[in-house]
MINUZA-589204 format. One line per 5 residues: number of its first residue (from 1); for each residue x, y, z of C-alpha. Coordinates in steps of 0.2 Angstrom, whole numbers, plus 5000, padded with zeros to 4 digits. Layout:
REM residues N
NUM> X,Y,Z  ...
REM end
This chain:
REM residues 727
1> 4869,5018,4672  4888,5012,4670  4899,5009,4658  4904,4991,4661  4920,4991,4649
6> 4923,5012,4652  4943,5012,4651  4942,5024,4665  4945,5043,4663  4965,5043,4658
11> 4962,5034,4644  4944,5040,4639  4952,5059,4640  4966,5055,4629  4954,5047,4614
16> 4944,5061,4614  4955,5074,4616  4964,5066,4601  4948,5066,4590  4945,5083,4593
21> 4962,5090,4589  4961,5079,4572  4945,5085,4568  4951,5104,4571  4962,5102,4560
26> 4953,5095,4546  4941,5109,4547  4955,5121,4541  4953,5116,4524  4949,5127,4509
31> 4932,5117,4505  4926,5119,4524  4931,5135,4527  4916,5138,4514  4904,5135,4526
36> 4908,5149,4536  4897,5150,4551  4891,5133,4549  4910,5126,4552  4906,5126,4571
41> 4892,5116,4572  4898,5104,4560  4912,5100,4569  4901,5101,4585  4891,5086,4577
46> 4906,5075,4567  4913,5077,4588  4895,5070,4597  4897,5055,4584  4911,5052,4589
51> 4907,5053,4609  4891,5043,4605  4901,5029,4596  4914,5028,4612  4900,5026,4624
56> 4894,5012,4614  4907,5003,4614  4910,5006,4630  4893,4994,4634  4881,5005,4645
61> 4872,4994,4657  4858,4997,4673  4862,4987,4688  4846,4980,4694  4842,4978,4714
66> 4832,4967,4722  4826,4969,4743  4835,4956,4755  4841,4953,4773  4857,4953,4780
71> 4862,4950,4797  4868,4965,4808  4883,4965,4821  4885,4968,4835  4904,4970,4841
76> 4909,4963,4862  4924,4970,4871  4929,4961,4886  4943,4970,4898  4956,4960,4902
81> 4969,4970,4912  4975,4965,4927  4961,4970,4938  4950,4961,4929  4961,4945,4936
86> 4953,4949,4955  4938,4939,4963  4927,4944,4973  4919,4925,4978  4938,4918,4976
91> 4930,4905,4963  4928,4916,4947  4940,4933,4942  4928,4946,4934  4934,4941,4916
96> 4926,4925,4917  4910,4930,4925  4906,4942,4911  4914,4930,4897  4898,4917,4907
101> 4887,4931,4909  4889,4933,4889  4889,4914,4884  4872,4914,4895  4861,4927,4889
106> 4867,4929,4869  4862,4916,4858  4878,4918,4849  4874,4901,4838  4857,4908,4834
111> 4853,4909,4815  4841,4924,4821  4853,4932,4831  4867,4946,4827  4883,4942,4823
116> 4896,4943,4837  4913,4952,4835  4924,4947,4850  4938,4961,4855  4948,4961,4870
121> 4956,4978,4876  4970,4982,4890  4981,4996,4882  4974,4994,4866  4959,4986,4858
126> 4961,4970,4846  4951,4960,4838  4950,4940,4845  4945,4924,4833  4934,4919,4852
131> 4933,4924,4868  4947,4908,4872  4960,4919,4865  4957,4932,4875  4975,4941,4880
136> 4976,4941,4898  4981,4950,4910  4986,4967,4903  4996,4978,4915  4984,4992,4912
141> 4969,4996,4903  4963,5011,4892  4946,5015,4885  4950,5028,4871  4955,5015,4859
146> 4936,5007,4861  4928,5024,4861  4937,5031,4845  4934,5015,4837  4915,5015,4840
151> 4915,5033,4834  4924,5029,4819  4910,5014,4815  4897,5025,4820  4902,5041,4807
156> 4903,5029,4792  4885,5029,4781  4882,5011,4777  4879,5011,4759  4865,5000,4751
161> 4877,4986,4744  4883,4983,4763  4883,4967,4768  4882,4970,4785  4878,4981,4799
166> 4887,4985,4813  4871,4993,4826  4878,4988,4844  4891,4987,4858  4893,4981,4874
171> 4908,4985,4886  4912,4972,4898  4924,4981,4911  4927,4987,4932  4931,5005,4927
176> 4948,5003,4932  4957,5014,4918  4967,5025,4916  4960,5039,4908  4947,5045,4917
181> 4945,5061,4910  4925,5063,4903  4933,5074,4891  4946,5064,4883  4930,5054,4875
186> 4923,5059,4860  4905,5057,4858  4894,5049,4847  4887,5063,4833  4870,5053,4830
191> 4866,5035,4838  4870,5024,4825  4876,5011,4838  4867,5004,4855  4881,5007,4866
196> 4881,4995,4885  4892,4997,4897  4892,4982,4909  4901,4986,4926  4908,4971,4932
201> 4914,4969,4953  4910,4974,4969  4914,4989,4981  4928,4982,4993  4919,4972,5003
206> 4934,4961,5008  4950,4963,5017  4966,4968,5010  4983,4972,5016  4995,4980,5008
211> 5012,4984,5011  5016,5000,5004  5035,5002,5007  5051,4995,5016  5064,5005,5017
216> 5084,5001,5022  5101,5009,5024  5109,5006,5006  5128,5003,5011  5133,4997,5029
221> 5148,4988,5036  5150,4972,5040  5148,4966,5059  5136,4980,5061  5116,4982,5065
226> 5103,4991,5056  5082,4993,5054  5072,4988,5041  5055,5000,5042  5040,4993,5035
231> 5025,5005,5030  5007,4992,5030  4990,4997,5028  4976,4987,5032  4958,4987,5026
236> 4942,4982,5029  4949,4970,5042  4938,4957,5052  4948,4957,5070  4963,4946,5069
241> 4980,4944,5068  4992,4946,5054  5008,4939,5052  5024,4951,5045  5040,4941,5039
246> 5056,4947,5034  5067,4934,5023  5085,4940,5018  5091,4930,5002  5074,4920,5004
251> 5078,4914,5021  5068,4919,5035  5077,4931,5048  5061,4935,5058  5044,4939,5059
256> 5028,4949,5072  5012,4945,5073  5001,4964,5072  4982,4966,5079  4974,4968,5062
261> 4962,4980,5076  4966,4999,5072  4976,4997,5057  4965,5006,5045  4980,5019,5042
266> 4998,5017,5038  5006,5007,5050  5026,5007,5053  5035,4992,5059  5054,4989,5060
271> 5066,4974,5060  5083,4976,5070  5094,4967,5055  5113,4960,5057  5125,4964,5042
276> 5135,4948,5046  5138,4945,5027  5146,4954,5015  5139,4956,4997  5122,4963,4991
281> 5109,4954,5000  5088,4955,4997  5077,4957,5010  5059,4954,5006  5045,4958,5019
286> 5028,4949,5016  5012,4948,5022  5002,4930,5026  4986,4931,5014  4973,4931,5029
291> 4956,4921,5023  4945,4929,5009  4959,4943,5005  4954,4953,4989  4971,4957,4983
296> 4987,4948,4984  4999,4955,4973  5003,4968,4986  5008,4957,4998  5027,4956,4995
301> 5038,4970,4994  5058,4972,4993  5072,4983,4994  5091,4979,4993  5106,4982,5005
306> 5125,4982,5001  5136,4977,5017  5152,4981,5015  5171,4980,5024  5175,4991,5035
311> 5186,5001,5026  5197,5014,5035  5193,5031,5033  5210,5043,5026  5208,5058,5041
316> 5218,5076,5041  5219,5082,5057  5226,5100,5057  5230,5113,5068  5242,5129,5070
321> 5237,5130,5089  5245,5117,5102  5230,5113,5114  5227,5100,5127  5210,5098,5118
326> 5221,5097,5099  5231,5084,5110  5215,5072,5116  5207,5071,5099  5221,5066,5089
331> 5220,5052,5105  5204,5047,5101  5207,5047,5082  5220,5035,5085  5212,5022,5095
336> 5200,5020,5081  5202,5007,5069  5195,5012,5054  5204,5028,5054  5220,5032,5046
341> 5225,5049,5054  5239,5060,5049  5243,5075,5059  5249,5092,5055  5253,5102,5070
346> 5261,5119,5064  5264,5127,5081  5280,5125,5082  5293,5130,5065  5311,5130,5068
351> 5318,5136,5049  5333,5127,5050  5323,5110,5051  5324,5103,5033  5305,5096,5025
356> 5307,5076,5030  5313,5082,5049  5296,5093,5048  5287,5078,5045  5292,5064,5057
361> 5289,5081,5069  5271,5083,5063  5276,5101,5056  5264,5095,5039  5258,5109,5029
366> 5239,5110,5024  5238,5104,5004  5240,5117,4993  5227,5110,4980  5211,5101,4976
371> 5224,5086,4973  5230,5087,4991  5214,5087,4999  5207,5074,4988  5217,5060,4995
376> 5208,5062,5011  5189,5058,5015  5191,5068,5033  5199,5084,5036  5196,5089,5054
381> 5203,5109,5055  5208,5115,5071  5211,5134,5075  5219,5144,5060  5224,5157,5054
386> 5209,5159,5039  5218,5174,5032  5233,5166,5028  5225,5154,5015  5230,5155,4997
391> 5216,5156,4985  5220,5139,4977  5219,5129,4996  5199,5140,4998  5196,5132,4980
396> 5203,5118,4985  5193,5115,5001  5177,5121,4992  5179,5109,4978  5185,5095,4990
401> 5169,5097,4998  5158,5100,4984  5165,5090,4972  5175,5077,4980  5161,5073,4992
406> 5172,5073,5008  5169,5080,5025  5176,5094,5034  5174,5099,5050  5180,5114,5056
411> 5181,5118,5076  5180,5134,5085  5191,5145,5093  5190,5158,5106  5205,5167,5100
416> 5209,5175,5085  5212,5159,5076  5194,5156,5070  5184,5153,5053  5174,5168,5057
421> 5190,5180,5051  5192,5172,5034  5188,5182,5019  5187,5169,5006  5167,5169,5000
426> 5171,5149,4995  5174,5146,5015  5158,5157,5021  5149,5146,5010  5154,5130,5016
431> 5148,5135,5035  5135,5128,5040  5132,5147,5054  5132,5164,5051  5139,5176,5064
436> 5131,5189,5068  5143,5207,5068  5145,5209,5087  5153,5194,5092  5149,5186,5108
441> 5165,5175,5114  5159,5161,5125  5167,5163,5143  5150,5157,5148  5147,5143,5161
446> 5147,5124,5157  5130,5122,5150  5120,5105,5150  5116,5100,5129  5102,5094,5120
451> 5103,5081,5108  5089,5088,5096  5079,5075,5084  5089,5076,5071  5104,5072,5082
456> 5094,5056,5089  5091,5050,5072  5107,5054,5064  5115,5041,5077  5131,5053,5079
461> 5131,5051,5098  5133,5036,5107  5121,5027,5118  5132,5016,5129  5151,5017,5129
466> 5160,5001,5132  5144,4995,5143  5149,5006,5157  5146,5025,5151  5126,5026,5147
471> 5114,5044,5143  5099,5047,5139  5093,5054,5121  5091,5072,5130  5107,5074,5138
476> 5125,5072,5134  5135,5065,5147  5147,5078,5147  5145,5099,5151  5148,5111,5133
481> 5151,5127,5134  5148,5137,5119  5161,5148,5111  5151,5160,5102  5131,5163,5109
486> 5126,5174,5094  5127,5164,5081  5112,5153,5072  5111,5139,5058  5108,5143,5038
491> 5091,5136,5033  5099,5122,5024  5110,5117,5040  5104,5103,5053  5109,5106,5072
496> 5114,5090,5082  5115,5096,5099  5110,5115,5109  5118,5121,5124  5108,5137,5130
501> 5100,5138,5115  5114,5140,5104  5119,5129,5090  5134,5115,5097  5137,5104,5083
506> 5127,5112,5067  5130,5101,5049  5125,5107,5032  5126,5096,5015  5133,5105,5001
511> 5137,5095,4986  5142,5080,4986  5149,5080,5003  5146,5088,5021  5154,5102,5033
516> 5153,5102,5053  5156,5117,5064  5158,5115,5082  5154,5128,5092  5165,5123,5107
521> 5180,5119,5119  5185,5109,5132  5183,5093,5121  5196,5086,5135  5183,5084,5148
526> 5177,5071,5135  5193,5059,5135  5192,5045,5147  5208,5032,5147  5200,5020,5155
531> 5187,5020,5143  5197,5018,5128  5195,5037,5123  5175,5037,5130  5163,5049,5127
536> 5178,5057,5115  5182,5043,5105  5165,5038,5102  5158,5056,5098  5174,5057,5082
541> 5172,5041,5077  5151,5043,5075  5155,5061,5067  5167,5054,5055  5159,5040,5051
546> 5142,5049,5047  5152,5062,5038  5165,5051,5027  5152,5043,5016  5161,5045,5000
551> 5177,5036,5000  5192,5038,4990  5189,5023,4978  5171,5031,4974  5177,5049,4975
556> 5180,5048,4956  5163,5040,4951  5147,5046,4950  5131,5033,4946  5113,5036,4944
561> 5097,5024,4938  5080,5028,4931  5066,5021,4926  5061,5029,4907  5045,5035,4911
566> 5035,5026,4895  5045,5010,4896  5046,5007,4917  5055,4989,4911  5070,4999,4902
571> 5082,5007,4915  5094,5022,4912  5110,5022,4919  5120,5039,4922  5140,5038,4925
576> 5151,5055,4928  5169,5051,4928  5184,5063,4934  5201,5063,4937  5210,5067,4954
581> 5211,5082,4951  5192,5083,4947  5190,5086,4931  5179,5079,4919  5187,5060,4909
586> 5183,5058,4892  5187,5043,4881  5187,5033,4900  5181,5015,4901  5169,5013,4909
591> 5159,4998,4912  5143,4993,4924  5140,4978,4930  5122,4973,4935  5119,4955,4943
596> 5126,4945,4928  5125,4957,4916  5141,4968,4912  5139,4982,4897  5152,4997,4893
601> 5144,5012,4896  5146,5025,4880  5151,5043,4879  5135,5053,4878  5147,5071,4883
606> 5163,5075,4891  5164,5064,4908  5146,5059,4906  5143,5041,4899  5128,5031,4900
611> 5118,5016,4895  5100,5007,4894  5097,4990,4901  5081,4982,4895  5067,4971,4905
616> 5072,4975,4920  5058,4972,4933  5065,4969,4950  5063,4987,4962  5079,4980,4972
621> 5096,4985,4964  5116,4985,4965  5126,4993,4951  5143,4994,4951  5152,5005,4939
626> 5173,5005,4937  5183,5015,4926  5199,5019,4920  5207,5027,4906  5225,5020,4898
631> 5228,5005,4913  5226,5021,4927  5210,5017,4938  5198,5032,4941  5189,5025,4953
636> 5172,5014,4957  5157,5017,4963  5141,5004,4970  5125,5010,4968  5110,5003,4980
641> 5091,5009,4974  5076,5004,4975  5067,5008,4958  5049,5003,4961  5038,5000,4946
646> 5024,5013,4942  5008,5008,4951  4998,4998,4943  4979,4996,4944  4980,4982,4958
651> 4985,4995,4969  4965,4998,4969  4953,4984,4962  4939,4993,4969  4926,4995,4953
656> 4921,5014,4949  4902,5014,4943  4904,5033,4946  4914,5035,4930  4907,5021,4919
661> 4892,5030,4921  4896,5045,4916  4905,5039,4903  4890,5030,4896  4881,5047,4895
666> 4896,5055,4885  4897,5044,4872  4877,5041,4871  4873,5025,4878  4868,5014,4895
671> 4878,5008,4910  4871,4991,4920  4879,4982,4931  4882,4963,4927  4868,4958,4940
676> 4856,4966,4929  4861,4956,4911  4849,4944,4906  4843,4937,4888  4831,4953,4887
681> 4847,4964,4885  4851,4954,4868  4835,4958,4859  4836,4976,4859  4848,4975,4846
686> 4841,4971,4829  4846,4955,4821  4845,4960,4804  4845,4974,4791  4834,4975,4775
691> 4845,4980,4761  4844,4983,4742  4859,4972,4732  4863,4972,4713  4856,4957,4706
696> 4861,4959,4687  4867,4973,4676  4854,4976,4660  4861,4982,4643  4853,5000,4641
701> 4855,4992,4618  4838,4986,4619  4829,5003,4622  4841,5006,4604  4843,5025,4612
706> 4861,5029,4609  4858,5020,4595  4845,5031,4587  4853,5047,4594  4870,5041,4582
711> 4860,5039,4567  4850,5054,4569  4869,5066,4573  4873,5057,4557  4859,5061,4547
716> 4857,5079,4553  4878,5079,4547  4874,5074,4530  4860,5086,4527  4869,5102,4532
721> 4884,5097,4522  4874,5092,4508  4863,5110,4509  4880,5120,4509  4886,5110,4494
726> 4899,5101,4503  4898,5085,4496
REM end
């Protein structure tokens, strides 16, 4: 029964709670309160009038049902990521075979038929008008959307007044998700719903090749050569060729032909490439599509180079020792261009000399400070005395290395003028050897060297001086003897070249920038005049080269680039900013420059800015960040990355029947692949649901029961009242 004009329960409360309170207090009077113990239960009758009254007014009616049919549904979701895009036949993608497989074997018109809800689902599942406004092609694609959903549908009681029925599903996807885990699904309680999973695709059966990287110096100077490595893999490969080309700024610049045979692994293959203009230029390798390939969207891939000036490296040479071999370096350092030596020779002092006659004699004093070192990228240190070093020149050379980013190199000494004697922590750090305590100076004989791997690939040494001088990769063209035998290379160090298995020329990264030791003398034997410096010339100039990487201009700039890890499109860039004395900037202005976009990078701490650049796609980059601070410029800095885009699920189109299947167990239902579909699939959901709808809502007056039951409280009232001589 309902009350079809029932106020609801505020309203209905408050009337009775009214009537109640009023009666209460009409039962206090004198003539009542003669009634004694029948006060209660007259009041208790006066108050089921009353409730008898309301609930007639408030017109109780029975709904009446009747038995009928309604159609049940059965709800379709069709993947349509971007692995869904790929065809196996080359004529039909795996979205539009199952979107004909469907058309074919479900009489979606069909009066007797189910209804057909049409979703589509990539990182989320949403609901389409048809299967023409599909989404496609989602850059990945998630089944726990699909499977809470159906969960959610299948907890629900369908109530008699339903008007439909939701009793099936049928997944239409390749497996290629990205949550894989069984037990991030949740499982169906009962089987309310027919769950199908239809696998779509087939195991790789055709080629497919795929670059995987390319790889290329980020800065190099103009007029100079470089490699371009590109990592390819190959597979499933019917035996032919494959062509690799290299296009710079979308022109091509060159191109091999590779035996597809035996390329079933990671292959490498480089490109020699001339930095003949300046500016940020792109190189893109690709791969020819070769007949029937599966997968073409890893075809291409790029990477960015900066080719800059040649810009001259500021260089301290510094000694307190006069040497022929002191004498034949700063030679060398000369005849190179790019360097802009100054020398301080400290042998010889004479106190009556003033400072500016000191100078023009080379008598220049080592900086006292971080600010003095900072202004060069070099600082080549001769034999010293280590002991004599003020506390701010150790901080000063540990911070110019660390923090500055520039290089020192220090050389031996078989006298007492060596770094082995400094007491300074700061400098013990910054060497690249540890002596051992009994010190082994080197009167040994001139020793053949050893160019060891790291040594061939850092490009220090030459190969051919001035077309004349030529050595292999194993042998220096010059004897070294070693000035200290017992001595060996920190763990973090690299050792360039050996001589009786001692370390030669041993390098260490610390910070920002790098420190040399050289573990010998005689660097004379080296110098050829004839050769415009030879063997020497060439050995400083690779040295400093490899070493000087942070120049002044970017000394005071530091810049970094990330992806965000949830939004890949949006890309954070990082800016630390200091002074020349190398302390943190704040209230700088800063400001990045990106292709054509330029944006002011804000304050996130002191010296630390940042900002966020949005839709962002390309894996090839050059930033360039400048700042200054009230018209003084702090410097610059030209950041080349590559920032490749997560992987996506191109990377493997292959379909996994594995998991769908044991994802259909989970959640209670069947796998089948596509081949398998056919009309008898459709009739195994029911078309329709017998249900029992309201047809009308009957007055409960015409059984006159409330009515009665009134008149009857009413009458039994007036009787008691009338026996207790109330009337």
């Amino acid at each position: 029964m309902k009350l079809i004009d029932y106020p609801g329960h505020p309203i209905a409360i408050s009337i009775i709670a009214i009537a109640a309170i009023l009666l209460l207090l009409a039962y206090r009077s004198k003539n009542i309160k003669d009634a004694n113990l029948w006060r209660m239960p007259l009041w208790f009758l006066q108050m089921a009038a009353i409730v008898v009254l309301l609930l007639i007014i408030w017109n109780p009616s029975r709904p009446e049902y009747e038995k009928k049919t309604a159609k049940n549904t059965v709800q379709v979701f069709f993947d349509t990521s971007e692995s869904m895009s790929v065809s196996e036949d080359q004529k039909q993608n795996r979205l539009d075979r199952a979107i004909e497989t469907f058309e074919n074997n479900f009489a979606i018109n069909d009066p007797e038929s189910p209804n057909y809800q049409i979703f589509g689902f990539d990182r989320q599942a949403y609901r389409c008008d048809s299967l023409k406004s599909l989404s496609r092609w989602g850059a990945t694609s998630t089944l726990g959307p699909v499977s809470r959903h159906l969960n959610r549908i299948a907890s629900q009681s369908n109530s008699r007044d339903d008007q439909t029925r939701v009793v099936g599903a049928i997944i239409f996807t390749d497996g290629q998700v990205n949550d894989k885990s069984i037990n991030n699904y949740v499982s169906q309680n009962d089987n309310k719903i027919d769950v199908v999973i239809v696998g779509l695709g087939k195991e790789q059966q055709r080629p497919d090749i795929a670059i995987k990287s390319i790889k290329a110096p980020n800065t190099v100077q103009i007029d100079t050569g470089y490699n371009v490595s590109v990592d390819i893999q190959c597979s499933k490969l019917i035996p032919q060729n494959i062509r690799l080309e290299l296009r710079k700024d979308n022109k091509l610049i060159g191109f091999k032909d590779i035996s597809a045979s035996g390329l079933e692994n990671d292959s490498k293959v480089l490109f020699p490439v001339a930095a003949d203009t300046l500016g940020g230029h792109v190189l893109e390798v690709s791969v020819k599509a070769i007949e029937n390939e599966i997968n073409l969207a890893n075809n291409v891939s790029r990477t960015m180079v900066n080719v800059v000036e040649t810009s001259k490296l500021n260089v301290l040479l510094y000694s307190e020792v006069a040497s022929i071999d002191f004498g034949k370096i700063r030679s060398a350092l000369v005849r190179d261009k790019r360097i802009q030596l100054d020398v301080g020779l400290n042998a010889i002092k004479v106190a009556t000399t003033n400072r500016k006659m000191k100078e023009l004699d080379g008598h220049i004093s080592l900086p006292e400070d971080i600010a003095g070192f900072s202004k060069y990228d070099i600082i080549i240190l001769g034999p010293c005395d280590y002991r004599k070093l003020t506390e701010a020149q150790t901080k000063g050379l540990y911070r110019f290395v660390v923090e500055r980013g520039g290089g020192l190199v220090i050389l031996g000494d078989r006298n007492g003028y060596t770094v082995e004697n400094c007491p300074s922590e700061d400098i013990q750090v910054l060497l690249p050897v540890e002596f051992d305590s009994l010190r082994n100076n080197g009167y040994a004989q001139l020793a053949d060297a050893k160019l060891t791997l790291e040594g061939i690939e850092s490009k220090i040494m030459p190969r051919k001086i001035n077309d004349s001088f030529i050595y292999t990769d194993d042998n220096f063209p010059a004897k070294i003897k070693p000035i200290i035998t017992n001595i060996r290379k920190k763990p973090a160090a690299t050792t360039i070249v050996t001589a009786n298995n001692s370390p030669v020329v041993c390098l260490q990264r610390i910070g920002r920038g790098q420190v040399c030791f050289l573990n010998t003398y005689g660097f004379y034997r080296w110098y050829r005049e004839d050769l415009d410096g030879g063997l020497l010339r060439e050995f400083f100039s690779g040295l400093t080269s490899y070493m000087g990487q942070v120049s002044n201009s970017q000394a005071g700039v530091e810049l970094f680039a990330k992806r965000k890890a949830d939004e890949p499109a949006r890309i954070v860039f990082e800016a630390l900013v200091y002074d020349r004395a190398f302390e943190s900037v704040s209230d700088a202005t800063v400001l990045l420059t990106l292709g054509d976009i330029a944006v002011t990078m804000q304050p996130s701490s002191p010296g630390h800015y940042s900002c966020i650049l949005d839709n962002i796609k390309d894996q090839a980059l050059i930033a360039k960040v400048e700042a200054q601070k009230d018209g003084v410029f702090l410097g610059e800095k030209i950041l080349t990355t590559t920032l490749t885009m997560p992987k996506t699920e191109m990377d493997n189109v292959d379909p996994d029947r594995q998991f769908l299947q044991r994802l259909a167990r989970k959640i209670g239902g069947e796998y089948l692949d596509i081949e398998n579909i056919d009309a008898k699939l459709a009739k195994q959901f029911d078309p329709v649901t017998e249900i029992e709808a309201i047809s009308s809502m009957e007055s409960v007056w015409p059984g006159w029961t409330l009515f009665a039951s009134l008149c009857g409280i009413l009458t039994l009232y007036w009787f008691i009242r009338r026996a207790k001589g109330l009337m």
